[in-house]
C-alpha positions as CSV (number, residue, x, y, z in Angstrom):
1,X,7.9,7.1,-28.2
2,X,9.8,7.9,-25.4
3,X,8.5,7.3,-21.9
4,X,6.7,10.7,-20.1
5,X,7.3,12.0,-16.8
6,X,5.1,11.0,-13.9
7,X,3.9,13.2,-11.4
8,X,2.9,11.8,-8.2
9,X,0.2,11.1,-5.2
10,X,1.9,10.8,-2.5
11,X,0.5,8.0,0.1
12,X,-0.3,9.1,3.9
13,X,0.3,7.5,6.7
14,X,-1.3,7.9,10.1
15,X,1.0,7.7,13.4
16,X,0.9,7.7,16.7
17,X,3.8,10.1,16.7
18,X,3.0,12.4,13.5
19,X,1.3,16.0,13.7
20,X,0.2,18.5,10.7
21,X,3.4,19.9,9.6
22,X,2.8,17.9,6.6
23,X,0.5,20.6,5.0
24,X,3.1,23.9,6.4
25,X,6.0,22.6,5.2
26,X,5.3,20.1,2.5
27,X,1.8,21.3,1.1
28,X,-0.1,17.9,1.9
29,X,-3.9,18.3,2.3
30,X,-4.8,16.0,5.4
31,X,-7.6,14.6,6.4
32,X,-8.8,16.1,9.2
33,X,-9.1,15.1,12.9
34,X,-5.7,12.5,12.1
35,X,-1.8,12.6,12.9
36,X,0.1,11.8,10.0
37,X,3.2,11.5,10.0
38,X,4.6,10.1,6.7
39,X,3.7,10.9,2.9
40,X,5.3,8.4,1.1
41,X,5.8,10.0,-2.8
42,X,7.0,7.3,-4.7
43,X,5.6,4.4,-3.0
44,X,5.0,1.2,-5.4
45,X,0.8,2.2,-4.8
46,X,1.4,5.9,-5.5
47,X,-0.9,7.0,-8.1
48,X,-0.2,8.9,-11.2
49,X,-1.9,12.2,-11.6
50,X,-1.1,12.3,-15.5
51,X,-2.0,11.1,-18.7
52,X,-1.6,8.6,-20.4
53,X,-1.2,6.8,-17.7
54,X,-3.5,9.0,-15.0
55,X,-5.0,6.4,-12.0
56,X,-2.6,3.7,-12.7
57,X,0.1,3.0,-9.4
58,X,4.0,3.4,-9.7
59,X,4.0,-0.3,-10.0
60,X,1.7,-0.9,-12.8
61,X,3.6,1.6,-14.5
62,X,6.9,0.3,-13.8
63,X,5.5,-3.7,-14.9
64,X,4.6,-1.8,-18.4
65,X,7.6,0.0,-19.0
66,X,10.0,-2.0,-16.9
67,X,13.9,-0.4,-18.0
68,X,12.6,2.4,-20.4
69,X,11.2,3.4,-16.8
70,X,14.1,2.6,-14.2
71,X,16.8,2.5,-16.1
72,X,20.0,-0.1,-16.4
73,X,21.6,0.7,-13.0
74,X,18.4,0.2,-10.9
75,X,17.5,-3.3,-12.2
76,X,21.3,-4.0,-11.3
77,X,21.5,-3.5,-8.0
78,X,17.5,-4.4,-7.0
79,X,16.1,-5.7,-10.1
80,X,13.0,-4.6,-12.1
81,X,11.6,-3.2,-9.3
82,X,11.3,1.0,-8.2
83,X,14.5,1.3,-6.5
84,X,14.2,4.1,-4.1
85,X,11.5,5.1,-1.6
86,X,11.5,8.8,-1.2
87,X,9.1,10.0,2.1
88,X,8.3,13.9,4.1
89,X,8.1,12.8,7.7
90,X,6.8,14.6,10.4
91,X,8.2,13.5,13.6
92,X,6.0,15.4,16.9
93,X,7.1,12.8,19.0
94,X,10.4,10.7,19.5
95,X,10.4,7.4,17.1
96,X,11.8,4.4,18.6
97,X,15.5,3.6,18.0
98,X,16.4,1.8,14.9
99,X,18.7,-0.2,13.3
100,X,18.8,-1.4,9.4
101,X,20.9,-4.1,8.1
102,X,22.7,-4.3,4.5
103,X,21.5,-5.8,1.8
104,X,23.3,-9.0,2.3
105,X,22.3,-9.7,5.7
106,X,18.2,-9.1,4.6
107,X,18.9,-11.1,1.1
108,X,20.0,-13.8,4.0
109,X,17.7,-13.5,6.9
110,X,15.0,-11.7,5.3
111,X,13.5,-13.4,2.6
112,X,15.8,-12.5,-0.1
113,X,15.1,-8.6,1.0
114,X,17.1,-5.2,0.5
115,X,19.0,-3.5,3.2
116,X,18.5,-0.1,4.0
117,X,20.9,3.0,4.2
118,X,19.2,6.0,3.9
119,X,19.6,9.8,4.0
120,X,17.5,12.7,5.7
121,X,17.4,16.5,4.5
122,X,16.4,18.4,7.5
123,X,13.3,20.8,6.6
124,X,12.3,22.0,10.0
125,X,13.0,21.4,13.2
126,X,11.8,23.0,16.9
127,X,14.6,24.8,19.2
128,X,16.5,22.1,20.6
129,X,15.8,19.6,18.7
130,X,17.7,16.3,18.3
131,X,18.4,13.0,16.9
132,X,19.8,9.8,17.6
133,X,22.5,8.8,15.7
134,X,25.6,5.7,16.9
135,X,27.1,6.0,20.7
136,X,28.3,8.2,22.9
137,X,31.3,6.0,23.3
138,X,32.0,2.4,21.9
139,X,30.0,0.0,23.5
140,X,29.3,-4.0,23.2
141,X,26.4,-6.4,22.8
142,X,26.7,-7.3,26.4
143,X,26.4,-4.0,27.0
144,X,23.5,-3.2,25.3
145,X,21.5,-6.0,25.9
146,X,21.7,-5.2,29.7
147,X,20.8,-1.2,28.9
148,X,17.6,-2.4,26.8
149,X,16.6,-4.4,29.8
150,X,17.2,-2.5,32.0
151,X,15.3,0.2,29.8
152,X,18.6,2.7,29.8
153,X,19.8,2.5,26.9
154,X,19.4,6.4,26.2
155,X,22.7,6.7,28.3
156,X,24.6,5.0,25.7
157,X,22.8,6.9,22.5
158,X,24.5,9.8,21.3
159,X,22.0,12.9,20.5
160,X,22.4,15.5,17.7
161,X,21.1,18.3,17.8
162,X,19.9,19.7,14.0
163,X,18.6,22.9,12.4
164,X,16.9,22.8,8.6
165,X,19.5,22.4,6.2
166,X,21.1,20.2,8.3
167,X,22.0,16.7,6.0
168,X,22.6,13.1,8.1
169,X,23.8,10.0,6.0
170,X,22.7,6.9,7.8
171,X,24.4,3.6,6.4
172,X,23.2,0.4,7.3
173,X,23.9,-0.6,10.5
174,X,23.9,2.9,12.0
175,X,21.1,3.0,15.0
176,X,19.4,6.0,14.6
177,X,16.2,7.8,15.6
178,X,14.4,10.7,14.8
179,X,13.6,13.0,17.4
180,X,10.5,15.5,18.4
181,X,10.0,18.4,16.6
182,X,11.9,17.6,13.5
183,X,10.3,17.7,9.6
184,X,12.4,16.2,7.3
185,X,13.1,14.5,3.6
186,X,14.0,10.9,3.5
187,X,15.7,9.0,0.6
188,X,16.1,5.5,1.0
189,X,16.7,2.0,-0.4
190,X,13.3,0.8,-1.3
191,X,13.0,-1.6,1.5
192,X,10.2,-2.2,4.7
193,X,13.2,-4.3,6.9
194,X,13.4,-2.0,10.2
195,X,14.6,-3.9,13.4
196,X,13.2,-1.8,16.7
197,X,16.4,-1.8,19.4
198,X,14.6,0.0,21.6
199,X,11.3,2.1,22.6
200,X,12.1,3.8,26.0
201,X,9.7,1.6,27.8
202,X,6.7,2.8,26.2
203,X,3.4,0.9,26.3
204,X,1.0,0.9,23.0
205,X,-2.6,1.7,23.2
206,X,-3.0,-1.8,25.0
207,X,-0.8,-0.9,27.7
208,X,2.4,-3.3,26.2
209,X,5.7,-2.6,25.5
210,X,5.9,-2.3,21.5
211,X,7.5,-5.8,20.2
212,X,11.4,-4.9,19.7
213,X,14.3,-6.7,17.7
214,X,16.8,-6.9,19.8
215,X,18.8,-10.2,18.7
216,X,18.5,-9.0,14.7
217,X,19.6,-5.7,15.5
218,X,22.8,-6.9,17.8
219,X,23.6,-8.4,14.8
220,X,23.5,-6.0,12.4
221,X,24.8,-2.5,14.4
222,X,27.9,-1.1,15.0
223,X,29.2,-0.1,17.9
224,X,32.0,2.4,17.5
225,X,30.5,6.0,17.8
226,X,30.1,7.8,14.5
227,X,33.2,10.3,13.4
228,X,30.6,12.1,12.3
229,X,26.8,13.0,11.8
230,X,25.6,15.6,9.8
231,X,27.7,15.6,6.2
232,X,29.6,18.3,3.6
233,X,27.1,18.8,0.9
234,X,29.6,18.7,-2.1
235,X,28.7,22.5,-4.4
236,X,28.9,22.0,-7.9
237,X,27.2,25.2,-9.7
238,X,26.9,28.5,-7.5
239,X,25.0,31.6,-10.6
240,X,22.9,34.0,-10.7
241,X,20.1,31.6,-12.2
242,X,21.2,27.8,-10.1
243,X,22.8,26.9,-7.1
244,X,23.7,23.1,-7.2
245,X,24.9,20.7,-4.8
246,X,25.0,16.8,-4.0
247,X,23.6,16.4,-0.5
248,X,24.7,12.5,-0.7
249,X,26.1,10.4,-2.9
250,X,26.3,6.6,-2.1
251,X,26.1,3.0,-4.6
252,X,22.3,3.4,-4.1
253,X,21.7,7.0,-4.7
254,X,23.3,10.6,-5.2
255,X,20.9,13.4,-4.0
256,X,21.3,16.4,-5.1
257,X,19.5,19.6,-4.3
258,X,18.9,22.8,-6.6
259,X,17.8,26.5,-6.3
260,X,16.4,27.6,-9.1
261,X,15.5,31.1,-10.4
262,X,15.6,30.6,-14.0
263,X,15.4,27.5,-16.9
264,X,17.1,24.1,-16.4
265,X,17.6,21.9,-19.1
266,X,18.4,18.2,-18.5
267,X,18.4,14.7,-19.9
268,X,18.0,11.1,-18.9
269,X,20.3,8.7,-21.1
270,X,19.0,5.6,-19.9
271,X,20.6,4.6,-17.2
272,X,18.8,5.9,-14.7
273,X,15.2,7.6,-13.5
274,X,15.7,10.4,-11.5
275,X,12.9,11.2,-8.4
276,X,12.0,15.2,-8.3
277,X,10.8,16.9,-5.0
278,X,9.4,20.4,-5.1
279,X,10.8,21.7,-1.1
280,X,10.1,25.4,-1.8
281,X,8.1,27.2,-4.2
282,X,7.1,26.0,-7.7
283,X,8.1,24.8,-11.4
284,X,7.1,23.8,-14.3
285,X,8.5,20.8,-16.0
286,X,8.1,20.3,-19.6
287,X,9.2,17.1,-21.9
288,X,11.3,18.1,-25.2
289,X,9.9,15.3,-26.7
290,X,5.8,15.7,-26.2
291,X,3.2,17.8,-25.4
292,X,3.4,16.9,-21.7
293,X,3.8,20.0,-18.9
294,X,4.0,18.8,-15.2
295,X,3.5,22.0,-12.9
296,X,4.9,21.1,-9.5
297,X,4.0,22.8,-6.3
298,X,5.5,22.5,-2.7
299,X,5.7,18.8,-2.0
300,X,4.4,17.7,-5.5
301,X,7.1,14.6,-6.5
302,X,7.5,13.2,-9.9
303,X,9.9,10.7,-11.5
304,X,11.6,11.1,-14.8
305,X,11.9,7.7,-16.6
306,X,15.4,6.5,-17.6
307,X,14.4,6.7,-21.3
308,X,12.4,9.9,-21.2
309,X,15.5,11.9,-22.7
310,X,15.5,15.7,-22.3
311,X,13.4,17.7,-20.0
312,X,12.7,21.6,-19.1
313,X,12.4,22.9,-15.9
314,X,11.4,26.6,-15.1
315,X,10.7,28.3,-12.1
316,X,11.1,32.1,-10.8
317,X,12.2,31.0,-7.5
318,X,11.9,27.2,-6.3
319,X,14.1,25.0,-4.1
320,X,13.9,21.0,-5.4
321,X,15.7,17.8,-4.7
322,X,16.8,15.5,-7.3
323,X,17.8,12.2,-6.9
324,X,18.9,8.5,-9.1
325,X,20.9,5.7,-8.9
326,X,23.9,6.0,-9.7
327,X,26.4,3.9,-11.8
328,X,29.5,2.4,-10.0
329,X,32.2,4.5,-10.9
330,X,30.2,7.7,-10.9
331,X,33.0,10.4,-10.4
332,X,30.0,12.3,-7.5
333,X,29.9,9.5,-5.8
334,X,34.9,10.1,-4.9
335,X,34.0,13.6,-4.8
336,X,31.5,13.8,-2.3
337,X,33.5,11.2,0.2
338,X,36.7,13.3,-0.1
339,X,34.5,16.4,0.5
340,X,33.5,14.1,3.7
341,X,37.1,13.7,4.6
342,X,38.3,17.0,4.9
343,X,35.3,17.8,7.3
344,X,36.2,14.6,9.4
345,X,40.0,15.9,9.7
């Protein structure tokens, strides 16, 4: 029998900088009294809300099923493990600036660890608020070394300012922060290796300075400003029923985001699971192949194993992002970098 879909619990995560947009905008129930700031929807402890396999994590499921789950193109880029981490973050305060190496610098220095590039969908964010992504100008490690000590490094940073809709692409290597006021989707390699550049001289709730990585993150960064910040979403079906378009597509993942008003009808062949998001409204998703009916609300997440084959989804009006690895030569993956290169000339 094919493998079912698996809807999702999300994991939250308390913060120092999160806030309660979490239940406006991505219809988390939170505990009360606490700043969250994360809901982590296919983390490895995430449990599964449906039978038959209803209390078990994402990772006990994925040690059962192993590739009828993932898929070929997952366990050949990261292995039998789940290859993509996808999160809702609510930022009310500035996080500290980041930096992420590639997969062969962590597989080297980390223990053997992925890399991280990652990608953010912008779902809210206050008047005037911004990001950090890259320089204002090129720069140096001599340079800033001496701006982290001397705790000025923001003069160097390059903000962004971003609306929701706005889509940022941020390749390893790119130092990057989210600002105030901003809600957004993440999509990322499935991988806890974060280097902290800088915290603009703030003091945790023992009165010191947050421990930074400055000498991994030298290593890793670049330092030539970015050409550009927020990316082309690449349109690929514009009816009366869908509106389709690839927000990203990179080796590690294409993301793609659809309007429905209407029936969807697609299929996994194997070679990859596919991560759905609910960001507006609600649908119903139905297997072709079994009795099972997933009906996903604002925020709800569930993953589509690689071997599930076809799948229903139906909704009178819903927004949702879907997302999976994608094979090397993936055709998205040239067309949504050329549709990045007419923007950047």
């Amino acid at each position: 029998m094919n493998p079912v879909p698996l809807q999702l619990c999300g994991s939250l995560h308390e913060t120092i900088w999160g806030g309660r947009n979490l239940e406006r905008f991505a219809g988390k129930r939170l505990p009360p009294g606490v700043r969250i700031g994360e809901s982590w929807e296919t983390a490895t402890d995430s449990l599964v809300v449906n039978q038959p396999f209803a209390g078990q994590t994402l990772d006990e499921v994925v040690r059962q099923l192993g590739r009828a789950l993932l898929g070929t193109q997952p366990i050949a880029i990261v292995g039998p493990r789940f290859p993509l981490l996808a999160k809702f973050i609510d930022a009310q305060d500035k996080l500290s600036v980041q930096v992420h190496p590639d997969d062969a610098y962590a597989a080297q220095h980390e223990g053997g660890k992925l890399g991280k590039t990652e990608a953010w969908y912008i779902l809210y964010a206050e008047p005037g608020a911004s990001l950090v992504y890259g320089w204002r100008r090129p720069t140096s490690p001599a340079e800033v070394q001496h701006a982290i000590a001397t705790v000025t490094l923001d003069e160097l940073l390059h903000y962004e300012p971003v609306q929701a809709g706005d889509v940022v692409f941020v390749p390893a290597g790119t130092v990057h922060a989210i600002g105030a006021g901003i809600m957004l989707y993440e999509l990322q390699e499935y991988s806890d290796v974060t280097y902290r550049l800088y915290d603009y001289g703030r003091l945790d709730a023992n009165g010191k300075p947050r421990d930074l990585h400055v000498a991994q993150s030298l290593a890793v960064m670049r330092y030539e400003p970015a050409t550009q910040v927020k990316v082309r979403p690449l349109p690929l079906e514009h009816s009366a029923a869908r509106r389709r378009r690839v927000l990203v597509a990179c080796r590690y993942f294409v993301m793609e985001e659809i309007e429905l008003t209407g029936s969807l009808i697609e299929r996994t062949d194997g070679s990859s699971c596919s991560i759905i998001s609910i960001l507006a409204g609600a649908a119903t998703l139905q297997s072709s192949h079994d009795a099972i009916s997933l009906a996903l609300a604002l925020g709800d997440t569930c993953v589509i194993p690689a071997e599930a084959g076809e799948y229903h989804l139906e909704s009178q009006n819903c927004r949702l992002l879907r997302a999976w690895v994608p094979g090397a030569d993936d055709p998205l993956i040239q067309r949504w970098q050329d549709a990045q290169k007419e923007v950047s000339t």
